[in-house]
C-alpha positions in Angstrom: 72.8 -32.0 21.3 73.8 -28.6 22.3 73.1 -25.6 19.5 75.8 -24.1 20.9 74.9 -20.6 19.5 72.4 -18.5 22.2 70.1 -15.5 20.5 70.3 -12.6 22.0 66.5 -11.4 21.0 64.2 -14.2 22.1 61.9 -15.5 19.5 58.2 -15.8 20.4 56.3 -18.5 18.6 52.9 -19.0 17.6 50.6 -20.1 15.1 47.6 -18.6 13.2 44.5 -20.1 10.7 46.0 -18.8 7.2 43.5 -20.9 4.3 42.4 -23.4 6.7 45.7 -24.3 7.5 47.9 -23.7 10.6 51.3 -21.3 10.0 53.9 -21.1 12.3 54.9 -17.8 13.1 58.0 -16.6 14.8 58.0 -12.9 16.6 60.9 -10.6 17.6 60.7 -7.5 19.6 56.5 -7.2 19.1 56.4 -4.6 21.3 58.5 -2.0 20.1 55.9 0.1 18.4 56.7 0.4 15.0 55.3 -1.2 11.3 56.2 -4.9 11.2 58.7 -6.2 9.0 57.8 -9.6 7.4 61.1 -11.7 6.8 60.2 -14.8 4.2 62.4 -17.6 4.4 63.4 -20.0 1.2 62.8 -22.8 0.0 63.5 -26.0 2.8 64.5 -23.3 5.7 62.2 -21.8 8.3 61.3 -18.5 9.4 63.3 -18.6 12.9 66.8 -18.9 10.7 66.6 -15.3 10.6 67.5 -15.3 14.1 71.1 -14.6 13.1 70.0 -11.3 11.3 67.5 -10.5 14.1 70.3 -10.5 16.5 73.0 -8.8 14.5 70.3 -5.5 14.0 71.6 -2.9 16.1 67.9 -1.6 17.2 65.2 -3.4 18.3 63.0 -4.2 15.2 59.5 -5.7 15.5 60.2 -8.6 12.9 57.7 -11.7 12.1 58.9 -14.4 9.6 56.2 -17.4 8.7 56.9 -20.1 8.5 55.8 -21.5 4.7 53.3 -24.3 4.3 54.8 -27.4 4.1 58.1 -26.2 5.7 59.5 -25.9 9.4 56.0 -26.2 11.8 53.2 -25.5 9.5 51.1 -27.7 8.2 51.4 -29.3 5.3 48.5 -29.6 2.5 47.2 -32.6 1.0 47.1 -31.7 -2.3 50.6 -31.0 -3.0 52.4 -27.8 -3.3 51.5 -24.6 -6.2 53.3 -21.5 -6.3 50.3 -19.3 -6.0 49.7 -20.7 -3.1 52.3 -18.9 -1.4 51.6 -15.6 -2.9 47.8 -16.3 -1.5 49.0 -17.4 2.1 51.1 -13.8 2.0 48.2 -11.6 1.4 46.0 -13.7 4.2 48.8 -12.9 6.9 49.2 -10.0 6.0 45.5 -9.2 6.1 46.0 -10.7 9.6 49.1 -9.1 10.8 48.5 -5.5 9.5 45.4 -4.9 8.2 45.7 -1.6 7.5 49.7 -0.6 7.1 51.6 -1.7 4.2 54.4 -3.6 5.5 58.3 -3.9 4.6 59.1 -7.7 3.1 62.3 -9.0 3.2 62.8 -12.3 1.6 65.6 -14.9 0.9 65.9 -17.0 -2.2 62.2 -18.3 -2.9 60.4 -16.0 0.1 62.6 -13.5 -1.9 60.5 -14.6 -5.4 57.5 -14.5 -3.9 58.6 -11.0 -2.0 59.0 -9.3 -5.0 55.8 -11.1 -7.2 53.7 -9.5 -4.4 55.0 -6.2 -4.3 54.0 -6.2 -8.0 50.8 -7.6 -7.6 49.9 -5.4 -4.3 51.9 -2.4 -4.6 50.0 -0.7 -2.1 50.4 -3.0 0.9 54.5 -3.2 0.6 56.5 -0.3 2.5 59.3 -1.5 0.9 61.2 -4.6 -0.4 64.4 -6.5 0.0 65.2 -9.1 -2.3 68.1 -11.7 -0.8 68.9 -13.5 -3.6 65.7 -14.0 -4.8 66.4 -14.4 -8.4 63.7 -16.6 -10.1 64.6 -19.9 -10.9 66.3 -21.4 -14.4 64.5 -20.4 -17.9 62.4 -23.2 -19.1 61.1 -24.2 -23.0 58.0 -25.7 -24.2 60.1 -28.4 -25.3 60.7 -29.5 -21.7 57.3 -30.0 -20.9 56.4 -33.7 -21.6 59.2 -34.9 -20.1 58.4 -32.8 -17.0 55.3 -33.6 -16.7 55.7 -37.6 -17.0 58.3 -37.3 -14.4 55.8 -35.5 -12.1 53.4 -38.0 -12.3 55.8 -40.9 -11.5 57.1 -38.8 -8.6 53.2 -37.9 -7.4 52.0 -41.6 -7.9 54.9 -42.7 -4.7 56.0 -41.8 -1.7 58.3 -39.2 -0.8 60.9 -40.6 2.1 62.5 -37.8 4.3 65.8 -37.5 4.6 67.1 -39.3 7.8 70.3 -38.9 9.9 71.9 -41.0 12.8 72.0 -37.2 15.0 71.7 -34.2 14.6 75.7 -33.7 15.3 75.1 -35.5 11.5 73.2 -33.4 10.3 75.2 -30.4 11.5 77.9 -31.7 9.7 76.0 -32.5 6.7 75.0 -28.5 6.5 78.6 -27.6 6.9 80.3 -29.9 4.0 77.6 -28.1 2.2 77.8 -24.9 3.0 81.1 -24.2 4.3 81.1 -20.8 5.3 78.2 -21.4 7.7 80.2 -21.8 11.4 79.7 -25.2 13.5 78.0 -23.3 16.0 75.3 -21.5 13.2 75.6 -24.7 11.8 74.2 -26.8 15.0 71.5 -24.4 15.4 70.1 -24.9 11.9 70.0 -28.5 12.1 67.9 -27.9 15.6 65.3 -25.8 13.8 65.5 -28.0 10.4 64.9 -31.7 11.7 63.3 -33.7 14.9 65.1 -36.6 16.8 61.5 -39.2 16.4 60.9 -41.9 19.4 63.2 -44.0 17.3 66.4 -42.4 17.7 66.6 -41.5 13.8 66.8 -37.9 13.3 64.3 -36.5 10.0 63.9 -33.3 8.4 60.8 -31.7 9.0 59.9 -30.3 5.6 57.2 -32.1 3.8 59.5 -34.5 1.5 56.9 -33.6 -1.4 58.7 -30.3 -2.1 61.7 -32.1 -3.5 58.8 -33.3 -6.0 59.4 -31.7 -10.2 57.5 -28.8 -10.9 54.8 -29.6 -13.4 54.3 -26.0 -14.8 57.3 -24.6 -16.4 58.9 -21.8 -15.0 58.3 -18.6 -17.5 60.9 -16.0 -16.6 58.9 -13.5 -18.9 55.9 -13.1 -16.6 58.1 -13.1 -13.5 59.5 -10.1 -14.9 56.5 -8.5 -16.1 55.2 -8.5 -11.8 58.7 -7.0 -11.4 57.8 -4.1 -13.4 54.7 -3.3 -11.6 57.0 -2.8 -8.2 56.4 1.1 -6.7 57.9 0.4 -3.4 61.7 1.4 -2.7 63.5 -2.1 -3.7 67.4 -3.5 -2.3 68.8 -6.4 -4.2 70.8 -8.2 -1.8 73.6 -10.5 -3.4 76.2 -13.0 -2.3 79.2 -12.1 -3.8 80.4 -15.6 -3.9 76.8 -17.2 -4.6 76.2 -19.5 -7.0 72.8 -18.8 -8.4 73.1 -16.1 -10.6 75.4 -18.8 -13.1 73.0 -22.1 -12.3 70.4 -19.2 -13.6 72.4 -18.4 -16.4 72.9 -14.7 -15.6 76.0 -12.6 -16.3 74.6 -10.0 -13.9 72.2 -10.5 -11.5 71.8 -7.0 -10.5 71.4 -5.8 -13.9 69.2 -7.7 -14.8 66.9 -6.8 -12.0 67.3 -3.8 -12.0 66.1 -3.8 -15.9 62.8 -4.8 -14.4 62.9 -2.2 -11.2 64.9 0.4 -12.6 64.8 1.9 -9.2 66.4 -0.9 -7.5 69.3 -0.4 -5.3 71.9 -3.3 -5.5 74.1 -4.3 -2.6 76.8 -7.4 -3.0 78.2 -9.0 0.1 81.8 -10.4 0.4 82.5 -14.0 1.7 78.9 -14.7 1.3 77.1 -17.1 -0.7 73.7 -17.8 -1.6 72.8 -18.4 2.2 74.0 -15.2 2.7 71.9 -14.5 5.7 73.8 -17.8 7.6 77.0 -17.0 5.9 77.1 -13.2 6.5 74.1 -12.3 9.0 76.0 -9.4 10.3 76.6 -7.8 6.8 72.4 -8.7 5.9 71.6 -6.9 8.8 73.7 -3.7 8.3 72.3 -3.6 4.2 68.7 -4.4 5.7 68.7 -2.0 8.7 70.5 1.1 6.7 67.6 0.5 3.8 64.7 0.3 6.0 66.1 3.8 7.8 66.4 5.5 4.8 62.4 4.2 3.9 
């Protein structure tokens, strides 16, 4: 299968020890000179999907997304799959990465979650933050908590098939009728970075299938929120204006209600997008990322 779409900044990738596991890590324009910026994918994508942004930045920006564990070429755990974890494999890269400068995140959807946790938790080694869509996830109640748990351990006590497709021309297809706006030719591409064609013909998505697994722990919007509030770095909310997150999360403004927590948020919305805004509308992300990170 051809990807039809050609970058025009060629990726480098590489991997590094991060917790005794190995993270895939894809580099643009390392040799530029200036701070890195750290671009955190979401939750089943991979770090080289920001390829599309990458390209549509109208300077050369050195720019290195991870790849999460579990997701696109990193390796996956045994033990399953915590949020902490995420926030812990962050501060060890960056530790790696830039030791000594605090660094600009960006981060989509769940890398846009755990983007914003950290710059509350380690104010000092974040630049500055952009938040794509990275809204938390849906209130919870104590009430929900035995029935979440018993479905966790029915899901944790079986196997967890990958999705499969006849080709990736399938699985192409089966990214468009899903996200619509997303071209054929972005489209293509994606399914080339999201699943492998195995010696068998059949064509499987390369996350580990245990990520589709309930969350035991409750989601508790409250202390999200308080991490918020602990955010010193200059912030951009990025949202698609057609997404639809913000009412799955039950939230009549998503902006506002960031910004009640970061007060010194800016808020940017962009048209025709929706919540994979940085497939849908890279050119727009870029412009909102680039004119931010300029003016910090």
């Amino acid at each position: 299968m051809t990807t039809g779409y050609r970058g025009a900044r060629e990726p480098q990738r590489d991997s590094v020890q991060v917790r005794g596991l190995e993270m895939r890590i894809t580099r643009w324009s390392v040799g530029c000179g200036a701070a890195p910026i750290v671009m955190l994918h979401g939750w089943l994508d991979c770090g080289e999907s920001f390829q599309f942004v990458v390209d549509a930045f109208c300077r050369d920006l050195p720019v290195i997304a991870p790849d999460w564990r579990g997701f696109g070429a990193s390796e996956w755990p045994q033990d399953g799959y915590w949020f902490p974890d995420y926030l812990a494999d962050l501060d060890a890269l960056l530790r790696l990465i830039s030791p000594a400068e605090p660094v600009a995140l960006v981060g989509h959807s769940m890398g846009g979650n755990i983007a914003s946790l950290y710059a509350g938790l380690r104010p000092e080694r974040v630049r500055c933050l952009v938040n794509i869509e990275g809204l938390g996830m849906t209130p919870t109640t104590p009430s929900q908590a035995p029935e979440r748990l018993r479905k966790w351990l029915d899901q944790v006590g079986g196997a967890a098939p990958a999705s499969e497709y006849d080709s990736l021309e399938q699985f192409a297809a089966v990214i468009r009728r899903r996200h619509p706006r997303i071209s054929a030719e972005r489209a293509a591409f994606i399914a080339s970075l999201w699943a492998r064609t195995g010696v068998d013909g059949r064509v499987r998505v390369i996350h580990d299938p245990r990520h589709k697994f309930v969350n035991p722990i409750l989601y508790r919007r409250e202390e999200a929120e308080a991490c918020w509030r602990e955010i010193t770095a200059p912030a951009l909310l990025i949202l698609g204006a057609e997404s639809e997150l913000p009412g799955r999360l039950r939230m009549e403004d998503a902006g506002a209600t960031f910004r009640r927590a970061v007060p010194h948020a800016e808020v940017a919305r962009i048209a025709a997008a929706g919540h994979l805004l940085h497939l849908d509308r890279p050119d727009a992300v870029a412009s909102a990322v680039e004119a931010f990170l300029a003016r910090h």
